[in-house]
C-alpha positions as CSV (number, residue, x, y, z in Angstrom):
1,X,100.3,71.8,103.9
2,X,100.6,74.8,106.0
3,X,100.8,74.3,109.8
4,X,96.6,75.3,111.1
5,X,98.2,76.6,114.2
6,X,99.8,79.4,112.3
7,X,96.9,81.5,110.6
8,X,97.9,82.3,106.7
9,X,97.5,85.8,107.1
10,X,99.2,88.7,107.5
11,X,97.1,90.3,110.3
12,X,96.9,87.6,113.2
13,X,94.8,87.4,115.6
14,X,95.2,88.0,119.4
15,X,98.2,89.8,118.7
16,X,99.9,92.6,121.5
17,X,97.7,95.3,119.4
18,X,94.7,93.7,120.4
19,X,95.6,94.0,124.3
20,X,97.0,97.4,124.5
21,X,95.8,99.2,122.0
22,X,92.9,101.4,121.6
23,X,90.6,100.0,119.2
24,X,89.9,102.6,117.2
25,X,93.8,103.0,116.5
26,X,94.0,98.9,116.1
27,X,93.6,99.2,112.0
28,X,96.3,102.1,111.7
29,X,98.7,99.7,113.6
30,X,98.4,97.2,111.9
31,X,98.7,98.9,108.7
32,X,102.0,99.9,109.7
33,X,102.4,96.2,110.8
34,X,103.7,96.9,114.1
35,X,102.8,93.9,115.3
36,X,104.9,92.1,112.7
37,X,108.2,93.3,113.5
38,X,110.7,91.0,111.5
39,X,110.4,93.4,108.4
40,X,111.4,96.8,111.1
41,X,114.5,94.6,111.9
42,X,115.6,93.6,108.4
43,X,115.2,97.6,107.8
44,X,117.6,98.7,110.7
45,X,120.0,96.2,110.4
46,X,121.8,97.5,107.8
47,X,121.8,100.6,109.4
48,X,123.4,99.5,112.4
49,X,125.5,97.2,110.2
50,X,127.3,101.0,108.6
51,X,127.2,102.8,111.7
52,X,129.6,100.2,112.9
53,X,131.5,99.6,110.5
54,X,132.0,103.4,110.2
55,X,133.0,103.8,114.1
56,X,135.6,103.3,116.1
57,X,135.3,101.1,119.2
58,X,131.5,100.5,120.3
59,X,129.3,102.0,118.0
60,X,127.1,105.1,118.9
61,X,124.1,104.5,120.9
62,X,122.5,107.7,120.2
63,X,122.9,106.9,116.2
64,X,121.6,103.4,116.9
65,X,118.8,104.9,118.8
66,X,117.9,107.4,115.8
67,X,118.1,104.3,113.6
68,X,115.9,102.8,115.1
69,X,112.8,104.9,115.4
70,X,113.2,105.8,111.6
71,X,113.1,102.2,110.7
72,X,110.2,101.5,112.8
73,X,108.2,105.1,110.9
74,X,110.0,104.4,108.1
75,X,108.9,100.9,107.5
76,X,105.5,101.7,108.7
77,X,105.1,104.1,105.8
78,X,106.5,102.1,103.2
79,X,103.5,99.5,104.4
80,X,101.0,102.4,104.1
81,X,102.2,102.8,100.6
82,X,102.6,99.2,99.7
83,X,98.8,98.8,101.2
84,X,97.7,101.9,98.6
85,X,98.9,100.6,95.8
86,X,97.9,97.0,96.2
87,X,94.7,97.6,98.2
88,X,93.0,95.8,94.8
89,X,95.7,92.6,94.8
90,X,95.5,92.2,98.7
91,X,91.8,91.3,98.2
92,X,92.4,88.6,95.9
93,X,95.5,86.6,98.4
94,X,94.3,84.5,100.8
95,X,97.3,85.5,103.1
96,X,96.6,89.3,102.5
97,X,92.7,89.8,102.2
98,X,92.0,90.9,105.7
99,X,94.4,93.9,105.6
100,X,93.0,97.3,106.9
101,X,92.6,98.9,103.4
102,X,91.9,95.7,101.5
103,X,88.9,94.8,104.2
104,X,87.5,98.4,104.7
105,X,88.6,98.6,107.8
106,X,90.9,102.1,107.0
107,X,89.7,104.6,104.2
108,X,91.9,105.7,101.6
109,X,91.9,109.2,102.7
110,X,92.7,108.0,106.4
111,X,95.3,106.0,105.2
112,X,97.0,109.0,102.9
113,X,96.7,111.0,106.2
114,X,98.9,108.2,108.7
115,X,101.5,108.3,106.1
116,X,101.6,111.9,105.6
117,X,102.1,112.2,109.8
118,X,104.9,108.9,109.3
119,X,106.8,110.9,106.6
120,X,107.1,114.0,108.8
121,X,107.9,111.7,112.0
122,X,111.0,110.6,109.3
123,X,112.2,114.1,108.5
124,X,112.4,114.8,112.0
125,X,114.9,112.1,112.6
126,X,116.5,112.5,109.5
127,X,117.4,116.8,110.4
128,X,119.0,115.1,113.5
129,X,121.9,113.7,110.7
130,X,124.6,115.4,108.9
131,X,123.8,117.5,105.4
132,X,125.3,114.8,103.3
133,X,123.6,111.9,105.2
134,X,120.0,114.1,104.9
135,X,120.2,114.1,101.2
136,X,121.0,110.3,101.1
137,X,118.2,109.5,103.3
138,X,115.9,111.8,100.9
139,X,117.1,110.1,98.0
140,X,115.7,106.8,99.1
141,X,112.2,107.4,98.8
142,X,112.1,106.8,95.3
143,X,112.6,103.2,95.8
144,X,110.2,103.4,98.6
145,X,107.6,104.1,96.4
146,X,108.7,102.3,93.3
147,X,109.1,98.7,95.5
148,X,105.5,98.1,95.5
149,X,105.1,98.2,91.3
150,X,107.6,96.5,90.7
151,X,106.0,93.4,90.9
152,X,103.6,94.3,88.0
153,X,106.8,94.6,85.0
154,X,109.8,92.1,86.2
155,X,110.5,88.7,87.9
156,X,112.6,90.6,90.2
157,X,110.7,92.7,92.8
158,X,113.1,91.1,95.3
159,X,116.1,92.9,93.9
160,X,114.1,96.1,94.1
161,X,113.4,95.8,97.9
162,X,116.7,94.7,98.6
163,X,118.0,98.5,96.8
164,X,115.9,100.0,99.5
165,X,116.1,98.2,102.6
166,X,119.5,98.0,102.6
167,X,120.0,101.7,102.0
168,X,120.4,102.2,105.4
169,X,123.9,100.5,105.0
170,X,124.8,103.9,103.3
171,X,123.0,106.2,105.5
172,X,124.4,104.8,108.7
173,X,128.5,105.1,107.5
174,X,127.7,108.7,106.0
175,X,125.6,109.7,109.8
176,X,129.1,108.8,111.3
177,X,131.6,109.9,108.4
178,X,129.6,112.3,106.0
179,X,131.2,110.4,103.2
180,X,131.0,107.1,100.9
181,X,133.5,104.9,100.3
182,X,134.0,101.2,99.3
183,X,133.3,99.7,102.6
184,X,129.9,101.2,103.1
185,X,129.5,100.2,99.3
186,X,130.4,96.7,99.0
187,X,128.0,96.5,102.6
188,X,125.1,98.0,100.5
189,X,125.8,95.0,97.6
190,X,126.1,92.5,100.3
191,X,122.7,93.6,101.8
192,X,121.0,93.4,98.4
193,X,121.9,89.9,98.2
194,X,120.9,89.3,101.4
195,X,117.5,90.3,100.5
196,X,117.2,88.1,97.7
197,X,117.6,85.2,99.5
198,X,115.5,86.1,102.3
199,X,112.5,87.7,100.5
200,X,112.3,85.1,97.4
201,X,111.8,82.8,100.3
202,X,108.9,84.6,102.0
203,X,107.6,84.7,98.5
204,X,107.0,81.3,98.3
205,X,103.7,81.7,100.4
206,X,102.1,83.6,97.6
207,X,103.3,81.3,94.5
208,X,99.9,79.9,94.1
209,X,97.9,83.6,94.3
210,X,100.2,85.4,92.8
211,X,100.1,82.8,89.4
212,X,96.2,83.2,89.4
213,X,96.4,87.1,89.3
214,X,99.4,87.9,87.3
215,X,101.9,89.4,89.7
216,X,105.7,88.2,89.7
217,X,108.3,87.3,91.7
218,X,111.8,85.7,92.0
219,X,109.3,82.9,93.9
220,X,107.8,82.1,90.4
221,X,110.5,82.5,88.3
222,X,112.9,80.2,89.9
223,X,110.1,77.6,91.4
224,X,111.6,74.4,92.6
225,X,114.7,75.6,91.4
226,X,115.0,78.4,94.5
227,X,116.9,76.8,97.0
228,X,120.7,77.0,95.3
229,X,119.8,80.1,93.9
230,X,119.6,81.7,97.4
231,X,122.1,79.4,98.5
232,X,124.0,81.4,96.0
233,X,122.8,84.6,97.2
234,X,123.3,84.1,100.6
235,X,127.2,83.4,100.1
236,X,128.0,86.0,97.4
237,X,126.1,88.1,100.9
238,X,129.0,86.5,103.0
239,X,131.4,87.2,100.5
240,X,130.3,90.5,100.0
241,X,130.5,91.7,104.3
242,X,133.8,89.7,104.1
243,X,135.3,92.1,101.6
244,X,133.4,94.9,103.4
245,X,134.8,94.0,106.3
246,X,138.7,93.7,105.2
247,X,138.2,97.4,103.1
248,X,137.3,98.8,106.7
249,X,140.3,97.3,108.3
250,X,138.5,95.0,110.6
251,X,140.3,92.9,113.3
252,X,140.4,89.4,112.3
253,X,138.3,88.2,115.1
254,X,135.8,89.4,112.5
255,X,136.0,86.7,110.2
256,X,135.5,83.5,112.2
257,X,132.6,85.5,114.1
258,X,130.9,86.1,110.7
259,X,131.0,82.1,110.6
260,X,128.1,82.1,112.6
261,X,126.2,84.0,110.3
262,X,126.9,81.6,107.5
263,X,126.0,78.4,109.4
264,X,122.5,80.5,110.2
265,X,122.1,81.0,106.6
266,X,123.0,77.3,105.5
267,X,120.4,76.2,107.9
268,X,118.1,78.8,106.7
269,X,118.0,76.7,103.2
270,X,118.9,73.1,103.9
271,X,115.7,71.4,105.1
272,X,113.7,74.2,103.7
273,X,110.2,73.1,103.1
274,X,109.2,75.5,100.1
275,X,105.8,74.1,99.9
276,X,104.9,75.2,103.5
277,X,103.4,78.9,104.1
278,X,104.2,78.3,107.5
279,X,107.8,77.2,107.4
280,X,108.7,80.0,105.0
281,X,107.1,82.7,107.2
282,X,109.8,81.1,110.2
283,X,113.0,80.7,108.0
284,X,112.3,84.6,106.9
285,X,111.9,86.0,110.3
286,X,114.8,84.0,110.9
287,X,117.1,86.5,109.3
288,X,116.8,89.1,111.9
289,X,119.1,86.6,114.0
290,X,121.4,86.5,110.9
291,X,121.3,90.2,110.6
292,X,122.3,90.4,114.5
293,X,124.7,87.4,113.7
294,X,126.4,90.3,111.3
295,X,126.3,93.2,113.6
296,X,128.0,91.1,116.2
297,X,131.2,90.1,114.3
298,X,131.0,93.5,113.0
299,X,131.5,94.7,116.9
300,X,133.8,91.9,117.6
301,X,136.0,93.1,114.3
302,X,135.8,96.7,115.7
303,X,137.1,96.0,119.1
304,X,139.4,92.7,119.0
């Protein structure tokens, strides 16, 4: 059973929205989710994860900076668009129902208007980037708004979310080097399986509503059979930033600091209590520790 001091929903209650801001802007907020910010996070990192490994020395704090608003607008409007598309599914999940546009609470039409103002608050930050890095950033839209039907025609929507929120992996190498190459590459893969792991887990909530009205997932597929699968994930991940990190020429302080990661990630899945709403929703906002766990030994391989 799910622990009753953690409401199953996705729009909690007493939140830092409901203190500072204006009520009328409360809905729009939390459409974007900002005051769930462990998906933001699992955006970034990858960005931050290539702008390091592209660098020399510390990485650069303007970049980072830029990063990071896009992957707080940028997330925000791939929620708007997720929220469009399954306004009609979100009604039907217990941990979904009180959403803005599945409750009423936002219109359609207001909600088409946010994300139009969110996608020119992207382009802004993306014209701050290179010519090569703009057209990346561009191309990753279509995933952006392929992600939320991809659930309706394959048991893998995971793999689709990990292809776009680990694009960032790309875009932050090619903001420092206009290029690609292997190590930004082999980052992006690494990422993806990432992403399965963490996402088939958060799945898991939505097993039970998601079997009553026909949507899929890696959650359903796999069933009691998920934990060695991302076990599996999670260290082809580890193998993956390993390899990125010896293409790039890393120091080898990298690799023992990268052990931390995969100690996170074991714990992550031994223990794991698939059966609990409320101890899937911890071990997924878990990974922005992992993700930080990465960016550190990415420094540390950088520097020592």
């Amino acid at each position: 059973m799910s622990d009753l001091s953690l409401p199953h929903t996705d729009m909690p209650a007493n939140s830092w929205i409901d203190r500072f801001v204006p009520s009328w802007a409360q809905p729009y907020a939390r459409l974007m989710r900002l005051d769930r910010p462990a998906g933001t996070w699992l955006l970034l990192l990858p960005c931050w994860w290539g702008v390091v490994l592209a660098g020399e020395g510390l990485p650069d704090f303007w970049l980072m900076f830029l990063f990071a608003l896009g992957a707080i607008v940028m997330r925000g409007a791939g929620c708007v668009v997720n929220d469009i598309l399954d306004r009609e599914i979100d009604r039907k999940v217990e941990r979904t129902r009180r959403r803005p546009l599945a409750c009423g609470a936002v219109k359609l039409w207001q909600a088409l208007a946010l994300l139009a103002v969110l996608l020119l608050i992207g382009l802004g930050v993306l014209l701050r980037f290179n010519a090569f890095t703009i057209g990346l950033g561009v191309a990753s839209l279509a995933l952006v708004f392929v992600y939320p039907l991809a659930k309706r025609v394959t048991w893998w929507p995971q793999l689709v979310l990990g292809l776009a929120f680990n694009w960032g992996a790309l875009v932050g190498w090619s903001a420092v080097r206009g290029d690609l190459g292997w190590p930004p590459l082999l980052l992006y893969v690494a990422g993806v399986f990432w992403t399965l792991g963490y996402d088939t887990i958060y799945a898991h909530q939505d097993r039970r509503d998601d079997a009553q009205i026909g949507v899929k997932s890696l959650a359903l597929r796999l069933g009691d059979s998920s934990p060695p699968w991302i076990a599996g994930f999670y260290a082809l991940a580890l193998l993956l930033l390993a390899t990125a990190g010896h293409a790039a020429a890393l120091g080898n302080a990298f690799y023992p600091a990268l052990l931390a990661a995969a100690l996170h990630a074991r714990w992550q899945v031994e223990g794991w209590s698939m059966n609990d709403p409320a101890d899937c929703l911890r071990r997924f906002r878990s990974n922005r520790d992992f993700g930080l766990l990465v960016l550190a030994a990415l420094v540390i391989g950088k520097n020592l």
